[in-house]
C-alpha positions as CSV (number, residue, x, y, z in Angstrom):
1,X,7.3,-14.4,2.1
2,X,11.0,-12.7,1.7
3,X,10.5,-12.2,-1.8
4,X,10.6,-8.5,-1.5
5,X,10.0,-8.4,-5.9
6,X,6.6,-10.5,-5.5
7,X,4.7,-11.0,-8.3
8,X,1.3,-9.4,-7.8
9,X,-1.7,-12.0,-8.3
10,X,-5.3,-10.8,-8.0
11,X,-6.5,-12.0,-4.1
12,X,-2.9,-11.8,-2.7
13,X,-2.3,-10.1,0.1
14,X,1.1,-7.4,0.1
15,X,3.2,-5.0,2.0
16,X,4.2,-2.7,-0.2
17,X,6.7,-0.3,0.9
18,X,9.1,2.4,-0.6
19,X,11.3,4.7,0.4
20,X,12.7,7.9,-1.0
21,X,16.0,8.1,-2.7
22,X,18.9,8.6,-0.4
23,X,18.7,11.2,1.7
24,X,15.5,12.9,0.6
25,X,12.3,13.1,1.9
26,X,9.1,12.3,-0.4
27,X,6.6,14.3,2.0
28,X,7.0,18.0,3.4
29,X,4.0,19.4,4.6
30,X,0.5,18.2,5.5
31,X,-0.7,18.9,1.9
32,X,1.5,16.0,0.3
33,X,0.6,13.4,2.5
34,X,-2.9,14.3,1.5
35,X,-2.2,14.5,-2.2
36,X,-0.1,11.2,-2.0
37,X,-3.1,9.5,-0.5
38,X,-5.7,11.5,-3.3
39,X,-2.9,9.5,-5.6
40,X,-3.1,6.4,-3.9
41,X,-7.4,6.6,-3.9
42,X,-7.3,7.1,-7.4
43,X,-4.7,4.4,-8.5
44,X,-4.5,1.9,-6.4
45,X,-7.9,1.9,-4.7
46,X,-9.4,1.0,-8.1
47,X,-7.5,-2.6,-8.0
48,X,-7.0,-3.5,-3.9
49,X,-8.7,-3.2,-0.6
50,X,-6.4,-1.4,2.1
51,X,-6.2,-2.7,5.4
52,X,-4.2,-0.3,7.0
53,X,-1.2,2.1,5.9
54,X,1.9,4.5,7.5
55,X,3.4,7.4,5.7
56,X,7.0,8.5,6.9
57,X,9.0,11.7,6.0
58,X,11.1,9.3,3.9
59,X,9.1,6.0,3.4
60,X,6.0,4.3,3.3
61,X,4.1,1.2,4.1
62,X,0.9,-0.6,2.8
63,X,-1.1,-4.0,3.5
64,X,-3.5,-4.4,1.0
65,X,-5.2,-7.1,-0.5
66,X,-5.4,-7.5,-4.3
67,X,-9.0,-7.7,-5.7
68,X,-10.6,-10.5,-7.9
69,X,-9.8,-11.8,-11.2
70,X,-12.5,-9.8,-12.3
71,X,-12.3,-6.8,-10.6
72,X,-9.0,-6.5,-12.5
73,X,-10.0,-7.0,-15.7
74,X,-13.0,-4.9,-16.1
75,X,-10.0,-1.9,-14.7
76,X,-8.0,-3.0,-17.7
77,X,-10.5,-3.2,-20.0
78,X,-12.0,0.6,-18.6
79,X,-8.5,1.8,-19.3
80,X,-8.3,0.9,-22.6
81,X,-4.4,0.2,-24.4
82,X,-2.6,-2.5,-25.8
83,X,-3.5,-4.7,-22.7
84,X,-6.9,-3.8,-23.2
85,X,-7.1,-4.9,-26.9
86,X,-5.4,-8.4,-26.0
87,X,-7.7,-9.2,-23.2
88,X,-10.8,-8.8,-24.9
89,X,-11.0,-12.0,-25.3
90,X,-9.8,-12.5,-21.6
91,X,-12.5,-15.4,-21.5
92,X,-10.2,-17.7,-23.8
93,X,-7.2,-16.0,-22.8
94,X,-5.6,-18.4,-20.3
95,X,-2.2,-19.5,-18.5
96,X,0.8,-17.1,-18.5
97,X,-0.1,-14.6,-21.0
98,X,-3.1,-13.7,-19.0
99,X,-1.4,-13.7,-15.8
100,X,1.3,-11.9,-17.3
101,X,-1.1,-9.0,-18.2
102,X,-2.7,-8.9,-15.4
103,X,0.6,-8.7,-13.3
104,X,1.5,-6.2,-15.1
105,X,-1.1,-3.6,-15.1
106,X,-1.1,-3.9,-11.3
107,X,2.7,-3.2,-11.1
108,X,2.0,-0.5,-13.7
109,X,-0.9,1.2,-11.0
110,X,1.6,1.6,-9.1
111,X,4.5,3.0,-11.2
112,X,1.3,5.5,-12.0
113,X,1.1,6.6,-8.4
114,X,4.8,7.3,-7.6
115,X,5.4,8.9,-11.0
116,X,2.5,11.3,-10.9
117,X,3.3,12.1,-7.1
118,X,6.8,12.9,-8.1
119,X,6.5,15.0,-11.0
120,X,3.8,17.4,-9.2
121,X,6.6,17.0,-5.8
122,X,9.0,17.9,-8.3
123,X,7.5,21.1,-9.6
124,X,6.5,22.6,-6.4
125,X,10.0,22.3,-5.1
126,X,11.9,22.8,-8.3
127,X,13.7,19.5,-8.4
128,X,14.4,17.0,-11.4
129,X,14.7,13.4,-11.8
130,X,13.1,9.9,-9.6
131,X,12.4,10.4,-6.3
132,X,11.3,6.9,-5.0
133,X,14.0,3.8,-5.0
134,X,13.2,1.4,-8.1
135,X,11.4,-0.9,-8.2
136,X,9.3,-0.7,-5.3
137,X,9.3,-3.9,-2.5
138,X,6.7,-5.8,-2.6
139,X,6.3,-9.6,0.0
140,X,3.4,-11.7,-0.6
141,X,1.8,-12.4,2.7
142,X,0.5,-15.9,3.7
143,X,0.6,-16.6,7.2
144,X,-2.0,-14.9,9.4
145,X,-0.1,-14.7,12.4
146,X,2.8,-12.5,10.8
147,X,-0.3,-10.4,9.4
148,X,-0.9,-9.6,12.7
149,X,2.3,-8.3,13.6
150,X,2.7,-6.8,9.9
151,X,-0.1,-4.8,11.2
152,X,1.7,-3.5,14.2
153,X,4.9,-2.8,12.6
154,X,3.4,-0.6,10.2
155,X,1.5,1.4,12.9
156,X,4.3,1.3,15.7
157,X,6.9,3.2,12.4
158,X,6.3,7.1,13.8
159,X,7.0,6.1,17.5
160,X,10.2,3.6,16.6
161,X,11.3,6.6,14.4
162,X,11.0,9.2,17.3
163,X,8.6,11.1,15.3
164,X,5.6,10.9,17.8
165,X,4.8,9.9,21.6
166,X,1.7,8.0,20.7
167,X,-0.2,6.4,17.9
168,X,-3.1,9.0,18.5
169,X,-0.4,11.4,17.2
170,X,0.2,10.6,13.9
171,X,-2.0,11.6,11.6
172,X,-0.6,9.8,8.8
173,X,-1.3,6.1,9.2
174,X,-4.3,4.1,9.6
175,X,-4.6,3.9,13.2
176,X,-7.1,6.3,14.1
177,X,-9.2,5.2,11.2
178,X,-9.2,2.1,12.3
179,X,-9.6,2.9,16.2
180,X,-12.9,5.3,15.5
181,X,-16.3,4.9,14.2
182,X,-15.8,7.5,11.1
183,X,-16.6,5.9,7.5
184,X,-12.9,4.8,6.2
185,X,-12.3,2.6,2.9
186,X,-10.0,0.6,4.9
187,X,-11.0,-3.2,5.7
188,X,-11.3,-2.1,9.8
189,X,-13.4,-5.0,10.7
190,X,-11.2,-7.1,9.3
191,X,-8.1,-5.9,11.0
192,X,-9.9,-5.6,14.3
193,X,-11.0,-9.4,13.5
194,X,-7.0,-10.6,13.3
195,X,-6.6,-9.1,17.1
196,X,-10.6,-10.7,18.3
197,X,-12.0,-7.3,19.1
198,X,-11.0,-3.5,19.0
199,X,-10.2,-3.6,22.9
200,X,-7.3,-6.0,22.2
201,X,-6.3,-4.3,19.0
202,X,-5.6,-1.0,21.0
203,X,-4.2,-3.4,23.7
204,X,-2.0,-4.8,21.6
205,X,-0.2,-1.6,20.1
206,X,1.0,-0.4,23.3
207,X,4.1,-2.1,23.1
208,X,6.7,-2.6,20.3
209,X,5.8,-4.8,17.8
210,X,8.5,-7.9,17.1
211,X,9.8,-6.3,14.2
212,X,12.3,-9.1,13.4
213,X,11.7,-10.0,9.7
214,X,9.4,-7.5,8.6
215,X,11.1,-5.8,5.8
């Protein structure tokens, strides 16, 4: 679980997390965060399920969960490439080589999501050159009850950094997703299921999350 380079498998479940280089901030107005997460939709939607997500001025988080073997595949094959042309065959393609493939077009969605974030970042503010840290973290998580608290670190991140008074007041995490009735890609019954019941879940992030451990 401190493996922070994981390998991504199809059905594992991540925190992926980045942060910008230095000093710098990767978001400046309202309109980024929303074309980071028209990015993210378009990339990394396509291959994982999202269970809940916090964007900082600086950094990010996200809990997803890898989809299935197949899910994967038919993404590569839709692409088309050199990965596509070796797993055409995917169905006698076994062991390492096709893990290997799939492993890395995953890690490849996401180099696709920071680099076409930062070149459109980079032209609307006239700055050159990589603005996320390389390569992105990555900790494959097995054990539910970290999962739990995983879930209220990542939401508890605005108010630890000073940045809001509540969890209502962040617009640029999952919470309020999760919290309301409004149609959301993210798995909200299934993170509402780790805390019993939505009562508990609000319950719960009322107070600081343990955050020993979590990054």
């Amino acid at each position: 679980m401190q493996d922070k380079q994981a390998i991504l498998y199809p059905e594992g479940t991540y925190h992926i997390y980045n942060r910008a280089n230095g000093s710098e901030q990767m978001f400046l107005s309202e309109d980024n965060y929303g074309y980071f997460l028209s990015k993210y939709n378009g990339y990394i939607s396509r291959v994982s399920n999202t269970l809940c997500y916090c964007l900082m001025p600086n950094h990010f988080h996200f809990l997803v969960r890898i989809k299935g073997e197949k899910d994967i595949i038919d993404e590569i094959l839709k692409k088309g490439g050199a990965s596509a042309k070796t797993l055409q065959g995917f169905r006698t393609l076994e062991g390492f080589d096709r893990q290997k493939i799939i492993s890395s077009f995953l890690s490849l969605q996401f180099s696709h999501l920071f680099n076409s974030y930062t070149q459109a970042f980079n032209k609307q503010i006239g700055r050159k050159g990589s603005l996320f840290m390389h390569p992105f973290k990555r900790k494959l998580i097995q054990d539910e009850k970290y999962l739990r608290k995983l879930i209220h670190y990542i939401h508890y991140n605005p108010i630890e950094a000073g940045l809001t008074k509540s969890l209502e007041g962040w617009k640029y995490s999952s919470y309020n997703a999760i919290v309301s009735r409004s149609e959301t890609r993210l798995q909200r019954e299934e993170v509402l299921g780790y805390f019993d019941n939505l009562e508990n879940f609000i319950y719960c992030h009322k107070s600081p999350p343990n955050v020993s451990g979590m990054e």
